[in-house]
C-alpha positions, 0 to 999 in steps of 0.5 A, a space after each residue: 500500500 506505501 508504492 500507491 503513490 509510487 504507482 500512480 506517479 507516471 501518468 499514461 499518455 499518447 495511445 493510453 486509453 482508460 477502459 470504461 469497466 475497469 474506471 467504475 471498478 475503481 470507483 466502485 473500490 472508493 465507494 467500498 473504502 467510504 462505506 468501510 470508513 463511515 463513522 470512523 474518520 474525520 468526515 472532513 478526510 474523506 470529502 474529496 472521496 466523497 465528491 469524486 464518488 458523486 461527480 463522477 457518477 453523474 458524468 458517466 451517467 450523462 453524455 459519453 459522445 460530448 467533451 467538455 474542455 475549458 479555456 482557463 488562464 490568467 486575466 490579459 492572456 486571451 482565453 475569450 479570442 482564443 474561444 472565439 478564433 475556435 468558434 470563427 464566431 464572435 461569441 465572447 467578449 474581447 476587451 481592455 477592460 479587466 476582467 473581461 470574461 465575468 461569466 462561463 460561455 459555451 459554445 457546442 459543436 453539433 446539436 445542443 440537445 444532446 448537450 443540454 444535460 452537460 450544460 445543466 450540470 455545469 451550471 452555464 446558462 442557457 442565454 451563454 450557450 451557442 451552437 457552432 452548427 451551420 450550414 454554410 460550413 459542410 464539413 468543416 467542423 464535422 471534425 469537432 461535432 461533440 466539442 463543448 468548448 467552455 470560455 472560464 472567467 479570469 482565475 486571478 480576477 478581482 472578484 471573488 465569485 469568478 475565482 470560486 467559478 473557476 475553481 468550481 468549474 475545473 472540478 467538473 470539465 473533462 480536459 483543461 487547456 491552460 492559456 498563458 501569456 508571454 508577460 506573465 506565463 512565469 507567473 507564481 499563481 498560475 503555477 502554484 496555484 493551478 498547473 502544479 495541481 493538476 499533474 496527475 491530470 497530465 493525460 487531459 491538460 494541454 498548455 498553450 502560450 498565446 500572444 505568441 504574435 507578440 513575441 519576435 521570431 527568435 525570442 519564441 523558442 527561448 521562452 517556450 523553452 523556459 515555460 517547459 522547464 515551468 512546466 516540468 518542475 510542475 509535475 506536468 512532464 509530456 503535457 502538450 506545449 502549443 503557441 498559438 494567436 487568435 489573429 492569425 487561421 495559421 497560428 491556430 492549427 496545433 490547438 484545433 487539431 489538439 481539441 479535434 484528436 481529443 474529441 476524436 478518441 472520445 477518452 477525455 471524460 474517462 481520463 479526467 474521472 481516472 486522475 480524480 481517483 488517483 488524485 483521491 487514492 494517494 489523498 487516502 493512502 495517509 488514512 490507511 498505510 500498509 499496517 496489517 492488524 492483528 484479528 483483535 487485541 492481544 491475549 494480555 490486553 484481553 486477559 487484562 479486561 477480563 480481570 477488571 471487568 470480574 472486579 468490577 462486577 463483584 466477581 470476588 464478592 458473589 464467589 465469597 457468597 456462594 462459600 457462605 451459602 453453601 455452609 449455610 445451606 449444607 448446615 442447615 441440611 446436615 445439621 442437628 435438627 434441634 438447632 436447624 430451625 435456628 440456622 433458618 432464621 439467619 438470612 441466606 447470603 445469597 439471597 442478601 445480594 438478590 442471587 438466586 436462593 436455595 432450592 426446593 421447597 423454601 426457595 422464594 418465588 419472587 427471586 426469579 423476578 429481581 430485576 437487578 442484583 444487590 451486588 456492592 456497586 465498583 470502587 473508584 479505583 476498580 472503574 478506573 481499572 477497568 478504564 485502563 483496561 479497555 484503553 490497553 486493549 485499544 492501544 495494543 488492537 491499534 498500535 500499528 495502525 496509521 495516526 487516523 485510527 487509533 481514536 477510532 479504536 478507542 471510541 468503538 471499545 469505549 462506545 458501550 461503555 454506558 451499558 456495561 454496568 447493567 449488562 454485568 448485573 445481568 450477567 451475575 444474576 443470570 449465572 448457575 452458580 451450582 447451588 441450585 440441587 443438593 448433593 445427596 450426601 446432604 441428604 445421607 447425612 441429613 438422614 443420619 442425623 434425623 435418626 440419631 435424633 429420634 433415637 436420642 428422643 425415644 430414649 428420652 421420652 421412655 426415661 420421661 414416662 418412667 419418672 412420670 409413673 414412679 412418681 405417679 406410684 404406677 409400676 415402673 417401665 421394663 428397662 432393658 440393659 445393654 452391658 451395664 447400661 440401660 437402653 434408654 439412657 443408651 439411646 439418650 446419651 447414643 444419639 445425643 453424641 452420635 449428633 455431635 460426631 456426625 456434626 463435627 466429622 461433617 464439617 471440615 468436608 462441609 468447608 472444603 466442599 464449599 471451598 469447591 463451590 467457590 472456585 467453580 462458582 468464580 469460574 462461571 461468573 468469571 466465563 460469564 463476565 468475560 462475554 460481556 467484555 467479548 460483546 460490549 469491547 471487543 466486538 465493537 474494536 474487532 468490527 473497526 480493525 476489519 473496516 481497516 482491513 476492508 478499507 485497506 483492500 478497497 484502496 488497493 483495489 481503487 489504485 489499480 491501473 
């Protein structure tokens, strides 16, 4: 992409024709370009673009077998006798007084008709329209039928509104014929101004020193020399150099049989359209550069983003909750029965964050239809965090790409910026934390413990009624004795502290396995945060490098000769 300019910098001539396809291809490879860029660049790079896309659609839309070339020069340099020395008619006005050409006229060899639609388009009016067709001339202008010879007014006018004319003008006719004088042909403005802007539209710029009449005869080369070297170093090596004077059929033939070739070979239009887009081309090849980006940002910036954005959405606090509620709930499942109800009352702590709660029977209908979590809202330091996250993964997405792009890449990974607190919240929310079916050794040991508890309370109902009816002077109970014990008290004391072995051998195994839950739980909070990061950052900064890589292709495809 860096030899586009290198490409494109020897123009074709002579015999060079430009392929009408292969034109709206290119163009149509600059369309590309704008669509991939749209939004992303400065509007202001991309008007030149724009305006060649437009101009050049309606050109090709219009009259192929017409073409339009102007006569532009400096005031005093005899564009108007010029026009109408062309024309054998006294169509423009010729004067002393400066400026004498105020407005575009036209003269149009052949039907005016058929070149209305041009006219129209170029904005000359219709009272400064003229037909170069009679009968009296039989063949003579046959030669020239399709000519639209435009007389522009004085680019270096005193007023403001001939210079804009000008300058609208040269941006929509086919080929340009420069006309300089002998007094001021050095002059700066002509070649600073014009001629040194148009050297890639060397294949439709033709320059002729008129007046040259006034010149002595060996005077003529030495200056035509000189105003070749001008010319040169303008950019403007091989455009056709003529002298000329309108007093003089003879010192018209160069120019008249120029502008004949030129209508003859029906090329102007498509070699003007095809300088604009190689003027445009090396204009955008500043945006674009030859960087080849990466598909996204690297595995660091990225790894980076995930953490901040896991801290920011409370990633460590939610995992903590489900260590607690886990021992909570495993305690309320396995625990001693007698005290379970107490566990109860304690609230569950997910449910404090607005997390789904315990399933089952007590599970709270209403949970399912929090809108939005209890989660701590981020630090300061952890939005500034994530602020330095997002940016690294900007900087290292864009860190080789051209000085036009990076603010883009910035603006596209911050663009959603806004959202992303609530996409978190839904993505806390909406995560399987793992709670929501109890392992069956909850149930096993549950069981257990329910046993050893109405073992405990049958012994101590059986030792209860045997007071009652001594008391009472009723004939005592049966009890049975295992060993030295009776089973009463057996099953009192047995349960009672089979309760508090299966308890405390529980517990350990309780923390390490709500250690587990932790870990699991950090690891799909993590995984679910690490989607919203994909959709709300790196999305949007992987759809920017690929319209770098669009436009990158489009451009080359447009520089293509």
């Amino acid at each position: 992409m860096t030899n586009i300019a290198g490409r494109l910098r020897e123009a074709f001539r002579g015999d060079h024709r430009v392929d009408a396809d292969e034109l709206i291809a290119r163009l149509d490879a600059v369309r590309r370009f704008l669509a991939a860029v749209d939004g992303l660049l400065p509007d202001a790079e991309l008007v030149p673009a724009h305006t060649l896309v437009e101009r050049a659609g309606t050109r090709l839309a219009l009259s192929r077998d017409h073409t339009v070339v102007a006569l532009a020069g400096a005031t005093g340099s005899g564009k108007s006798s010029l026009f109408n020395a062309l024309a054998r008619l006294e169509l423009s006005p010729v004067g002393v007084r400066r400026p004498t050409t105020g407005v575009t006229h036209a003269c149009v060899w052949g039907p005016l008709e058929g070149a209305n639609r041009l006219l129209d388009w170029t904005g000359v009016l219709p009272r400064h329209r003229f037909v170069r067709e009679s009968a009296l001339d039989a063949d003579d202008e046959s030669a020239l039928h399709g000519l639209i010879l435009l007389d522009l007014p004085d680019f270096d006018s005193v007023q403001r509104s001939h210079r804009l004319e000008v300058d609208r003008l040269l941006g929509l006719v086919d080929q340009v014929v420069w006309v300089v004088d002998p007094q001021k042909y050095a002059d700066r403005v002509v070649h600073d101004n014009y001629l040194r802007e148009f050297h890639r539209h060397r294949d439709v710029t033709l320059v002729v020193l008129n007046q040259a009449d006034r010149l002595p005869p060996a005077e003529l080369p030495r200056v035509m020399d000189d105003l070749r070297r001008l010319l040169d170093t303008d950019g403007l090596t091989g455009v056709p150099l003529l002298a000329t004077t309108a007093i003089d059929p003879a010192g018209m033939v160069g120019l008249r049989d120029a502008l004949e070739r030129t209508v003859a070979e029906r090329q102007a239009s498509l070699r003007r359209l095809a300088g604009d887009v190689d003027t445009v081309v090396v204009g955008l090849d500043a945006l674009v550069g030859s960087a080849r980006p990466a598909g996204g940002p690297d595995d660091g910036a990225v790894a980076g983003l995930n953490r901040a954005l896991a801290d920011a959405a409370g990633v460590p606090a939610v995992s903590e909750a489900v260590e607690r509620a886990y021992r909570h709930r495993a305690g309320a499942t396995t625990g001693w029965p007698v005290v379970r109800g107490w566990r109860r009352l304690r609230p569950d702590p997910l449910r404090r964050l607005h997390l789904p709660g315990p399933a089952g029977a007590d599970a709270d209908p209403a949970e399912s239809l929090v809108a939005a979590t209890s989660v701590p809202d981020p630090t300061v330091a952890q939005r500034s965090a994530l602020g330095l996250a997002i940016r690294a993964v900007a900087d290292r997405a864009a860190g080789d790409l051209p000085a036009a792009w990076p603010t883009a890449v910035t603006s596209a990974a911050r663009s959603r910026l806004d959202d992303m607190p609530d996409a978190l919240d839904r993505a806390i929310a909406g995560t399987d934390l793992g709670l929501d079916r109890q392992p069956v050794w909850w149930r096993v040991v549950g069981a257990v413990q329910w046993l050893v508890t109405l073992a405990a309370a049958v012994g101590l109902g059986w030792l209860v009624l045997g007071y009652a009816l001594r008391i009472l002077g009723l004939p005592a109970l049966d009890n049975p004795m295992v060993g030295q014990v009776p089973l009463p008290t057996l099953l009192l004391l047995g349960g009672l502290l089979a309760g508090l072995l299966v308890a405390t051998l529980t517990r350990p195994v309780v923390r390490w396995a709500a250690r587990r839950a932790r870990a699991r739980a950090r690891q799909r909070l993590t995984v679910r945060v690490a989607e919203v990061g994909e959709e709300y950052v790196l999305a949007p900064v992987r759809i920017v490098l690929a319209s770098y890589a669009q436009a990158r292709d489009a451009l080359r495809d447009a520089a293509r000769r």
